[in-house]
C-alpha positions in Angstrom: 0.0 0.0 0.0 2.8 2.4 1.0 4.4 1.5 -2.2 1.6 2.3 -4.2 1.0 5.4 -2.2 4.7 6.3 -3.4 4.0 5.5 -6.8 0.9 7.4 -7.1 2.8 10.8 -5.8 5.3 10.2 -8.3 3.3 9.9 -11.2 1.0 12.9 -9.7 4.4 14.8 -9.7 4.8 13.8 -13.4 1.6 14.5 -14.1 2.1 18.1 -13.2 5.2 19.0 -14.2 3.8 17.9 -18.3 1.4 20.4 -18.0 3.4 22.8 -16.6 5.6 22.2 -19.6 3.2 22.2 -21.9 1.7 26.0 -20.7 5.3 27.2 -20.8 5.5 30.6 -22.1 8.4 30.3 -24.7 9.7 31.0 -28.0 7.9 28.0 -29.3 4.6 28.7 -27.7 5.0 32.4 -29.5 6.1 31.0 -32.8 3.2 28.7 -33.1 0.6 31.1 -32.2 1.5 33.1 -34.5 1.7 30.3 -37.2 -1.5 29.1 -36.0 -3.2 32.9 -36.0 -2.3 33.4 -39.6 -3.3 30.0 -41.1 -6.9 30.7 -39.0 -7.4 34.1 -40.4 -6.7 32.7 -44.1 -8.6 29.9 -43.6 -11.6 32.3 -42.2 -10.8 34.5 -45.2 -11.2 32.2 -47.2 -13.5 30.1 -46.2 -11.7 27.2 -46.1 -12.6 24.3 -43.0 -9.7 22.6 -43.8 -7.3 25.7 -44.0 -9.4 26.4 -40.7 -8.8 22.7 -39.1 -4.8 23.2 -39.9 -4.8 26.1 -37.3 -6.5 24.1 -34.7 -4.1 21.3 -35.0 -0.8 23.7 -34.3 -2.7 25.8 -32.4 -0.8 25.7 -28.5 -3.8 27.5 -26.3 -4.9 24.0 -24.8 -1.4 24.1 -22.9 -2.0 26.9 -20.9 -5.7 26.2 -20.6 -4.9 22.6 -19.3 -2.4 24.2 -16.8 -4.9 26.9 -15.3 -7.0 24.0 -14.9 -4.4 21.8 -12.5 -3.5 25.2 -11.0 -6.6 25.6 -9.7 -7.5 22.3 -8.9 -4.0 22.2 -6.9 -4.7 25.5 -5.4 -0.9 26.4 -7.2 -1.2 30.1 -7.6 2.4 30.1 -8.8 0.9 27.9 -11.6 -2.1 29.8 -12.3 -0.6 33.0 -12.3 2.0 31.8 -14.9 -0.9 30.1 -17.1 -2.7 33.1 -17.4 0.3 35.0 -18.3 1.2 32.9 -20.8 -2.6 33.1 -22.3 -2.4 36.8 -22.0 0.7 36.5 -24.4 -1.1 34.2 -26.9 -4.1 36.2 -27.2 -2.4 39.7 -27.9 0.2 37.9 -30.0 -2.8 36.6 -31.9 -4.3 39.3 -32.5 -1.8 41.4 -33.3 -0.9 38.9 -36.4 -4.6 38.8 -37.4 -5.2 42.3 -37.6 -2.3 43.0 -40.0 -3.8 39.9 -42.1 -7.1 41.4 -42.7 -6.0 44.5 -43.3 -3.5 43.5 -46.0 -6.1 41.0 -47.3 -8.1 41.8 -50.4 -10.7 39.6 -49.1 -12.4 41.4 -46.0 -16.2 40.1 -46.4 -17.5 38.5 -43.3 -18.0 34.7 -44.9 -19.6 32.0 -43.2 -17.1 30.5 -41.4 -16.5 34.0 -39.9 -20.3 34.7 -38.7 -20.4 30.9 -37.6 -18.1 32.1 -34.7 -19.8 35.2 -33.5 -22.8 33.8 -32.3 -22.1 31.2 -29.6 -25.2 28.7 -28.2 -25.8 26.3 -25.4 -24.2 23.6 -27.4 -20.8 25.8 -27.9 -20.4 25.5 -24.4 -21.7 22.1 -24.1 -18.7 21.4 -26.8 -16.2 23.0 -24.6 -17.1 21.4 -21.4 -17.4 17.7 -22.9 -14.0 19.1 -24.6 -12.2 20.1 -21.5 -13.0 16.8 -20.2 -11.9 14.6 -22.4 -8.8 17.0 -22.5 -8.4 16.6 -18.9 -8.4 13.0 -18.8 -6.3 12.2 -21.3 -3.7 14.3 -19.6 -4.2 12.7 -16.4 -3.6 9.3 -18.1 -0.3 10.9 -20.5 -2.2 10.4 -23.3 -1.1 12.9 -25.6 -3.0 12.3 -28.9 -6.3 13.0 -27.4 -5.2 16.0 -27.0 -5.5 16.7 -30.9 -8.9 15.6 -31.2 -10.0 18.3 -28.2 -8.0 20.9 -29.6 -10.0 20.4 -32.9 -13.4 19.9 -31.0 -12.8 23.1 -29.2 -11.9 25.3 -31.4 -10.2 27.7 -29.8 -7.6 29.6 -32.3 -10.7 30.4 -35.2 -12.9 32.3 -32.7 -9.6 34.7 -31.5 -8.7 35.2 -35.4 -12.7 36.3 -35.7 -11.8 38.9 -32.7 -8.7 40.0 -34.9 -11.0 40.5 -37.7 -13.5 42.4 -35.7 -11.2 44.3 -34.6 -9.0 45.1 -38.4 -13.2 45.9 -40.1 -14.4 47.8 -37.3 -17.1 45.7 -36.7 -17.7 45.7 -32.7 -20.7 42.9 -33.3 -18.4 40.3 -34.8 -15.4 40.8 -32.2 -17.8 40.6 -29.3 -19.5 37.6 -30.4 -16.4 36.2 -31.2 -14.5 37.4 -27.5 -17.8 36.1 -26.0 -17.0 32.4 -27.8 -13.7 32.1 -27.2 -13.8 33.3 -23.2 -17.0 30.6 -22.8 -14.9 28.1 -24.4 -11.7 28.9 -22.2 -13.6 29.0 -18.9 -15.7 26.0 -19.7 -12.0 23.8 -20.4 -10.6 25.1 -17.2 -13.2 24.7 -15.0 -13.8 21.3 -16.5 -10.2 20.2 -16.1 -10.3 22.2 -12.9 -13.1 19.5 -11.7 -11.6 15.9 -13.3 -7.9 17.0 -11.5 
């Protein structure tokens, strides 16, 4: 029993020290927002899903997201004052990409992939909190290529590029909706993650 105890805190320790990792504010984590940002506002531009889908898969949000999660659910302050530094980072650095996007795009309609994003339902969140879950889990259990799958479900990079777009047209309905849909998603992961840690 003691053994198993031991074993247990170890992994645990593991455990938190990957996610940690993974919502590390680095060079890395700034390079592939920005990637991610600017592949998400083509995509939107565009039209494109699977431009769109491309983004979600690079995207790096979940990491930090994950980490607030655990920080809270460890009552880590050190933790959760670092993740929410390093999602500050990623949201201006993602904007400030998809502003200069749109505004050097000649394609600045609002299409359908766009508008999909600025109007968020029940099921959105119902999305994100199944999402965060599953997210949650397979973190817990070190397995990593669930993580892809939630970072796809979720969606989180497409709704920030729709707040960059708002933002670059002027259009205070479309980043709203959008800010609205991408802060329900984030709280809905970390409370969700918050509750399976």
């Amino acid at each position: 029993l003691v053994r198993s105890r031991g074993l247990g805190d170890v992994y645990k320790r593991q455990v938190l020290e990957h996610v940690r990792d993974a919502g590390a504010l680095g060079p890395r984590y700034g390079f592939m927002v920005v990637m991610a940002c600017g592949i998400a506002m083509l995509g939107l531009l565009q039209n494109s899903v699977a431009v769109i889908i491309g983004a979600m898969l690079i995207s790096p949000l979940m990491g930090p997201i994950i980490s607030l999660g655990m920080g809270l659910a460890t009552f880590d302050l050190r933790t959760v004052r670092e993740s929410l530094r390093t999602l500050g980072t990623g949201v201006a650095l993602a904007l400030a990409i998809a502003v200069p996007v749109v505004w050097l795009s000649p394609l600045q309609e609002a299409t359908g992939e766009i508008l999909a994003r600025t109007r968020p339902t029940f099921f959105d969140l119902l999305v994100a909190v199944l999402s965060g879950l599953a997210g949650a889990y397979a973190t817990i259990t070190r397995k990593g290529e669930t993580i892809v799958g939630v970072a796809i479900a979720t969606a989180l990079m497409p709704p920030l590029a729709v707040v960059g777009f708002g933002l670059a047209v002027a259009n205070w309905e479309i980043a709203g909706g959008a800010a609205f849909l991408f802060m329900t998603n984030l709280l809905a992961i970390a409370l969700s993650v918050t509750i399976v840690a």
